[in-house]
C-alpha positions as a Markdown table, in Angstrom:
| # | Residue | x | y | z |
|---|---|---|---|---|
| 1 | Unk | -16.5 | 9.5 | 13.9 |
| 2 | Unk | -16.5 | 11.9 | 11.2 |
| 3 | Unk | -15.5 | 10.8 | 7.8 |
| 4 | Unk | -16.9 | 7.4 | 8.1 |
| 5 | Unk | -18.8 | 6.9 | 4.6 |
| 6 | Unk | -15.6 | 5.8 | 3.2 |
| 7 | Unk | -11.9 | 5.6 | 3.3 |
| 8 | Unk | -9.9 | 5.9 | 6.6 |
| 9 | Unk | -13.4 | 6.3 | 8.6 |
| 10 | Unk | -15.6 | 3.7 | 7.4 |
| 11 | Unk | -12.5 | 1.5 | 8.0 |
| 12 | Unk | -12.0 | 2.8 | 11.6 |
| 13 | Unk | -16.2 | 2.1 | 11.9 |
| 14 | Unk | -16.1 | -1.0 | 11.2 |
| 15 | Unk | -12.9 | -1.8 | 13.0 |
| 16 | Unk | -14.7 | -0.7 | 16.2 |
| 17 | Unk | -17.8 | -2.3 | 15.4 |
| 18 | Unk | -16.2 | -5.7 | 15.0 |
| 19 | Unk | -14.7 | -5.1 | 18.6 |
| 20 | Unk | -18.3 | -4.6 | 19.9 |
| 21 | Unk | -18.4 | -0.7 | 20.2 |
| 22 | Unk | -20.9 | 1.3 | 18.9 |
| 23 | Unk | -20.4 | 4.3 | 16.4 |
| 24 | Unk | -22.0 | 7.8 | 15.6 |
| 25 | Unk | -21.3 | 7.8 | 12.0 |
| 26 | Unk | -20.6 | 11.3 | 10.5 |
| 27 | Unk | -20.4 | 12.2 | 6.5 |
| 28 | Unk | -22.1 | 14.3 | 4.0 |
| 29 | Unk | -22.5 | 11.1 | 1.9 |
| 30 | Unk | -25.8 | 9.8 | 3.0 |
| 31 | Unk | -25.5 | 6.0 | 1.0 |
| 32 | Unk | -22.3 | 5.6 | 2.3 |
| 33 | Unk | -23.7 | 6.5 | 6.1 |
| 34 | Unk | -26.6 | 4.1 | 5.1 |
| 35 | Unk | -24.9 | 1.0 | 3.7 |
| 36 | Unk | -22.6 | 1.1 | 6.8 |
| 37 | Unk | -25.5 | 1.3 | 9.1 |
| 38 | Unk | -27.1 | -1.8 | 7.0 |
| 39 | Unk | -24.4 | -3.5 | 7.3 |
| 40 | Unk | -23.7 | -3.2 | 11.2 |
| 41 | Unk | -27.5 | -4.3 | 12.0 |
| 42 | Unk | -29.2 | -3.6 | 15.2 |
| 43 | Unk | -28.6 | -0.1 | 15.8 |
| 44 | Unk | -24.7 | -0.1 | 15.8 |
| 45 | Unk | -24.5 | 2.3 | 13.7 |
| 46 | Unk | -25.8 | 5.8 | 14.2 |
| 47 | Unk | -25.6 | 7.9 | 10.7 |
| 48 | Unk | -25.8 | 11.4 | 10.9 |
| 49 | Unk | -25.6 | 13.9 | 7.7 |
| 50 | Unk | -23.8 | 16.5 | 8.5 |
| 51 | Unk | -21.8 | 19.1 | 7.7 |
| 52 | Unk | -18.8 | 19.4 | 10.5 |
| 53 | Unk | -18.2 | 23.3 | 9.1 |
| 54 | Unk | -21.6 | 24.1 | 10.2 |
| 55 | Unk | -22.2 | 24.8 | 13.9 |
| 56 | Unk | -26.2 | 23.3 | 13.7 |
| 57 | Unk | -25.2 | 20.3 | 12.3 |
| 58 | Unk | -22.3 | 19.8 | 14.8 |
| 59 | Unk | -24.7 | 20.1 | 17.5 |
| 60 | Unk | -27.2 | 17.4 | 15.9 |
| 61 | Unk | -24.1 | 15.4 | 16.0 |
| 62 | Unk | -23.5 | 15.2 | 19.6 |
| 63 | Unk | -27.3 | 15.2 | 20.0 |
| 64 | Unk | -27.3 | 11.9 | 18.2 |
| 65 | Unk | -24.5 | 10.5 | 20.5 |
| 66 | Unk | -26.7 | 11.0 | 23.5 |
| 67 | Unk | -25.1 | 11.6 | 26.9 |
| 68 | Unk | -22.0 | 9.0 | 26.9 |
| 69 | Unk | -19.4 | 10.0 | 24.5 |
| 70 | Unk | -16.4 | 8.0 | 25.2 |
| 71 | Unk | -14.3 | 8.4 | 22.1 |
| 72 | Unk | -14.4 | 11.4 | 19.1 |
| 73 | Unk | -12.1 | 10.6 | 16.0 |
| 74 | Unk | -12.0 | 13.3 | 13.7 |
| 75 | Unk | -11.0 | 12.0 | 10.6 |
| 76 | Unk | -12.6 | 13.9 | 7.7 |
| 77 | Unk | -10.6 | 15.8 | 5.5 |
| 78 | Unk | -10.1 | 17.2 | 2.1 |
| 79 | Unk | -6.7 | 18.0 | 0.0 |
| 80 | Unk | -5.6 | 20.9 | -1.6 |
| 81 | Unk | -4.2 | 19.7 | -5.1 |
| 82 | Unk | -0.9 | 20.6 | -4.5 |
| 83 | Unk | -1.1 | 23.9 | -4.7 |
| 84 | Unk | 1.5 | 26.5 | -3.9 |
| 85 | Unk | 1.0 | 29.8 | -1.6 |
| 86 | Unk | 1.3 | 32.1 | -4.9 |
| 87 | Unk | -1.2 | 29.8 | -7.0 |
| 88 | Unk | -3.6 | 29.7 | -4.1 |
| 89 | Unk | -6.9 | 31.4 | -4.5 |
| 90 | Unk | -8.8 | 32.6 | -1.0 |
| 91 | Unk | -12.0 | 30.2 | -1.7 |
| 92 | Unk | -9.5 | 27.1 | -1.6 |
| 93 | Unk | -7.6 | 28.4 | 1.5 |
| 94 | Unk | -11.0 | 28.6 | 3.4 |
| 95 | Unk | -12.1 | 25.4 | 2.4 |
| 96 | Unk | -9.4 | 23.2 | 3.3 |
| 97 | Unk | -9.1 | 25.5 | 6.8 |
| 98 | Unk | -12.7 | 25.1 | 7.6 |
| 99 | Unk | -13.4 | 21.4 | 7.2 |
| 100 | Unk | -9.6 | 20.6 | 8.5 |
| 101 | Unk | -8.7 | 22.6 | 11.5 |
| 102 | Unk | -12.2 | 24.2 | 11.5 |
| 103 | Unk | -14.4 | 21.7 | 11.9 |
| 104 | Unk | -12.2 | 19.1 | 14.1 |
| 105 | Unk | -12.5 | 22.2 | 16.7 |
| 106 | Unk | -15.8 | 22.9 | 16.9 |
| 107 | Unk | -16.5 | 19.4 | 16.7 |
| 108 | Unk | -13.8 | 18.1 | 19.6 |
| 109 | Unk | -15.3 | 21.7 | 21.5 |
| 110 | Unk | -18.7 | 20.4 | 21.7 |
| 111 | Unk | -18.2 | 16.8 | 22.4 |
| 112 | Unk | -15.6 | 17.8 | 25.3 |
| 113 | Unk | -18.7 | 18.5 | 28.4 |
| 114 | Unk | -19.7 | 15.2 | 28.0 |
| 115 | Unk | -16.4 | 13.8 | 28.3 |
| 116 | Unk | -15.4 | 16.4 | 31.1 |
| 117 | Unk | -18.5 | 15.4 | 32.9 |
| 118 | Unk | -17.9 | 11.2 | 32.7 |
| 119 | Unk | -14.1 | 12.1 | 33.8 |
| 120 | Unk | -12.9 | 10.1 | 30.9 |
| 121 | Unk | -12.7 | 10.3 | 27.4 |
| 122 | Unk | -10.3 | 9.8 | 24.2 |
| 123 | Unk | -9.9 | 11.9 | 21.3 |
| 124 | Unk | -7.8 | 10.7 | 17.8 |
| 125 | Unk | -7.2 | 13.4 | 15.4 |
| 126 | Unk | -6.2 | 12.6 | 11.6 |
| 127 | Unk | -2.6 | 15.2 | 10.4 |
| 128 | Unk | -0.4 | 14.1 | 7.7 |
| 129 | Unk | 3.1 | 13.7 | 6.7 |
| 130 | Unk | 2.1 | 17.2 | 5.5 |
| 131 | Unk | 1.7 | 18.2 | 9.2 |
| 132 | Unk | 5.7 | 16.7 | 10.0 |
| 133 | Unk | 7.2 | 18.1 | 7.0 |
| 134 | Unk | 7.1 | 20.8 | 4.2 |
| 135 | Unk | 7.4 | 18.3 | 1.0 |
| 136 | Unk | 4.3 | 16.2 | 1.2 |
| 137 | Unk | 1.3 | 18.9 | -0.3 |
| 138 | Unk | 0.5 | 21.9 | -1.2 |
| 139 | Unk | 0.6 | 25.2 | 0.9 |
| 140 | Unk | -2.9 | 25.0 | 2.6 |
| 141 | Unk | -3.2 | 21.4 | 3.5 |
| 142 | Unk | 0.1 | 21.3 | 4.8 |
| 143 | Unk | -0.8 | 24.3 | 6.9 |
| 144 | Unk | -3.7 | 22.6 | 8.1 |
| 145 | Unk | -2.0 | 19.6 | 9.3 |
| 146 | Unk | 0.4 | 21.3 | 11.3 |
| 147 | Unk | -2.8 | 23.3 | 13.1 |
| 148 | Unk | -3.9 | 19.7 | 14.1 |
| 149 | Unk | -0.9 | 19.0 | 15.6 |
| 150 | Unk | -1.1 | 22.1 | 17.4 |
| 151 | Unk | -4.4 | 21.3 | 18.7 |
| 152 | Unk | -3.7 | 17.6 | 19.3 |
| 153 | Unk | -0.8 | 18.7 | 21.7 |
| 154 | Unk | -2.9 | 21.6 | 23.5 |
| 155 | Unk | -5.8 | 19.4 | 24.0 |
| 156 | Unk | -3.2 | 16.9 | 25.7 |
| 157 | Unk | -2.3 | 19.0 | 27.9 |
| 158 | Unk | -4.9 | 20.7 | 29.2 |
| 159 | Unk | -7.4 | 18.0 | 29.6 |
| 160 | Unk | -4.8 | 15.3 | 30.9 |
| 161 | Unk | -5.7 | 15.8 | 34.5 |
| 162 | Unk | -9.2 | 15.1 | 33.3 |
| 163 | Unk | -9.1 | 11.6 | 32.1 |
| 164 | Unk | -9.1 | 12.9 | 28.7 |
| 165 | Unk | -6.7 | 11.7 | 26.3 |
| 166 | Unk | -6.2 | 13.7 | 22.9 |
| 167 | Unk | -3.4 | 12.0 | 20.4 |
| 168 | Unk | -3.0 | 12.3 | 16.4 |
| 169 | Unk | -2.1 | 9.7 | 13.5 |
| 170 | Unk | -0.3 | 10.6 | 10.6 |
| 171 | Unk | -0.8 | 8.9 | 8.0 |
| 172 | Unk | 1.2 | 8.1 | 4.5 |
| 173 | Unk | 0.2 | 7.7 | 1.0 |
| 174 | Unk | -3.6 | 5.9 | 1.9 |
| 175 | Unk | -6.1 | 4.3 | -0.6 |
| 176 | Unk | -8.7 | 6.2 | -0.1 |
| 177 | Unk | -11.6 | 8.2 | -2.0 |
| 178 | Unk | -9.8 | 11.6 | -1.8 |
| 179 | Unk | -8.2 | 13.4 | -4.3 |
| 180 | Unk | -4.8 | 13.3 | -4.5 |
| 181 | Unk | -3.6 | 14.9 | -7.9 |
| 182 | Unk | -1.3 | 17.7 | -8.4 |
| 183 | Unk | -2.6 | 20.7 | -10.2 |
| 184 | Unk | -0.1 | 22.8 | -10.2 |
| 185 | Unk | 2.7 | 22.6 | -13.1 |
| 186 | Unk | 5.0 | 24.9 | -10.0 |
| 187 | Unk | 4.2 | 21.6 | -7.1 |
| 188 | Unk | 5.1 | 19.5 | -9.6 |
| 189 | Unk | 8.1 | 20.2 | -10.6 |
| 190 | Unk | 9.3 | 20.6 | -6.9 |
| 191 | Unk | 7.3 | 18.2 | -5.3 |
| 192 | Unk | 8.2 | 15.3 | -7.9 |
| 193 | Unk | 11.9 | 13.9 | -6.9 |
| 194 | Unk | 10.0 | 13.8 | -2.9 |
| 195 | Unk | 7.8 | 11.8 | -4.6 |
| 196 | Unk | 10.0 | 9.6 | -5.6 |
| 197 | Unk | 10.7 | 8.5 | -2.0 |
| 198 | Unk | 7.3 | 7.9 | -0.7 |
| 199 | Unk | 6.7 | 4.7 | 0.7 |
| 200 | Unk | 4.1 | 1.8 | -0.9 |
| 201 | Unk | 0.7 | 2.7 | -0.3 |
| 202 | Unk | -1.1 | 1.6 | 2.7 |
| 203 | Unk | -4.6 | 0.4 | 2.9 |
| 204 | Unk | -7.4 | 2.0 | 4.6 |
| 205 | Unk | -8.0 | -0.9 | 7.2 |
| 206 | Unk | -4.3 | -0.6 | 8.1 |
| 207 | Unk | -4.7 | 3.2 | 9.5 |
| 208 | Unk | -7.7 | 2.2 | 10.9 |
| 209 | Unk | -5.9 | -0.1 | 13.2 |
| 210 | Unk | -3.3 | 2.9 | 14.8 |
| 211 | Unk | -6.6 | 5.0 | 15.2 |
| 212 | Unk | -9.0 | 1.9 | 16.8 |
| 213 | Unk | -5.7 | 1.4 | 19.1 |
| 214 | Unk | -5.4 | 5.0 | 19.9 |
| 215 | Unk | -9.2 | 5.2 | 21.0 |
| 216 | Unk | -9.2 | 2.0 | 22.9 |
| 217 | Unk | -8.0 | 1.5 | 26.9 |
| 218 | Unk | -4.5 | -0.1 | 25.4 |
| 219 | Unk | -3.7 | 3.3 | 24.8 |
| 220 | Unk | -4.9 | 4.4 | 28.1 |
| 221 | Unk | -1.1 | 6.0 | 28.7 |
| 222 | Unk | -0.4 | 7.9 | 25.5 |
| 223 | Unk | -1.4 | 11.4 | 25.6 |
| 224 | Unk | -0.7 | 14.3 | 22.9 |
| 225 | Unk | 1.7 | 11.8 | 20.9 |
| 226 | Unk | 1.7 | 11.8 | 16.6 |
| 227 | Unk | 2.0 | 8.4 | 15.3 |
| 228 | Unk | 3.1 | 8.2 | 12.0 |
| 229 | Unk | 1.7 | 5.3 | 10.3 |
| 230 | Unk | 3.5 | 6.0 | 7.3 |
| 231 | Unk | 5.4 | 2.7 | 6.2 |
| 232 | Unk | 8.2 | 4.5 | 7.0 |
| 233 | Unk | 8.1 | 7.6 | 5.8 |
| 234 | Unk | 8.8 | 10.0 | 8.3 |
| 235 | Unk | 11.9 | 8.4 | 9.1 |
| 236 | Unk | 13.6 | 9.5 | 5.7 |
């Protein structure tokens, strides 16, 4: 589980570990990684450092998983402030491509022999509204989110007849630890009376719900779906 220091992923952590699971716990914040592993006890909780843009530290990942990887959710992400295509400058388009779309494939890539070899397997991936619609953030995370989807729905497909189930939330405004702000006067001004609409904020624990269900055996006959866990959002 990538993204679990905090937010959305620590949420979805503990939500599995209460159900008795066990979780490979992925971030770049090493207190957050630790205090969850402190609090699960007994080995519940294995943190790994990492860095899901860089290809050694995805495969220190799914060496720390060992041989039996029955669920990947990739839920790390970062935003993009809003930002419109003009105002965009190449560094920020990178950035928000490699740890979005980037890193969710290399890391679903490398975790996908194990689950090809067990015959089994399910995969949740994190979009957006911004991946349903053009209104909800800037020009590069929105891009971003709609190349989730993309590989959400390809991943269905192709690995169905393999026990492996790929699906993707999408979540609404979230209290979380990311960034969220608008720095661009151009967004703002467009983006504002959309605002206007967005349903109440949900909390973390919420999404992690949709995503615990998603990577459970309930789920077991939902394949290369987008649930919108978005209060409502989506249906505006």
């Amino acid at each position: 589980m990538t993204g679990a220091a905090s937010g959305i992923g620590r949420a979805t952590a503990r939500r599995i570990l209460d159900e008795g699971g066990r979780v490979v716990a992925v971030d770049l914040a090493e207190e957050g990684l630790s205090s969850l592993a402190a609090e699960a006890g007994d080995g519940a909780v294995i943190p790994v450092v990492a860095d899901i843009t860089r290809g050694e530290d995805v495969a220190r990942i799914v060496e720390a998983a060992g041989e039996r990887i029955d669920g990947l959710a990739n839920i790390a992400w970062i935003m993009d402030g809003m930002v419109p295509w003009h105002e965009i400058e190449d560094s920020l388009w990178e950035k928000i491509m490699a740890v979005n779309v980037t890193g969710t494939f290399a890391l679903t890539r490398a975790v996908l022999p194990a689950m090809l070899e067990a015959g089994r397997g399910a995969i949740v991936n994190i979009t957006s509204e911004a991946g349903l619609r053009g209104s909800a953030a800037g020009t590069a995370y929105t891009a971003s989110k709609h190349a989730v989807i993309g590989l959400t729905r390809s991943t269905a497909v192709l690995y169905a007849p393999k026990g492996i189930r790929t699906d993707a939330v999408a979540p609404g405004p979230t209290a979380t630890g990311i960034e969220g702000g608008i720095r661009s006067d151009f967004a703002a001004e467009r983006l504002g009376p959309f605002f206007g609409l967005i349903p109440p904020v949900a909390t973390a624990e919420t999404l992690a719900s949709s995503i615990t269900w998603l990577l459970s055996d309930d789920a077991e006959n939902i394949n290369g779906q987008v649930l919108a866990s978005d209060g409502g959002w989506s249906a505006q």
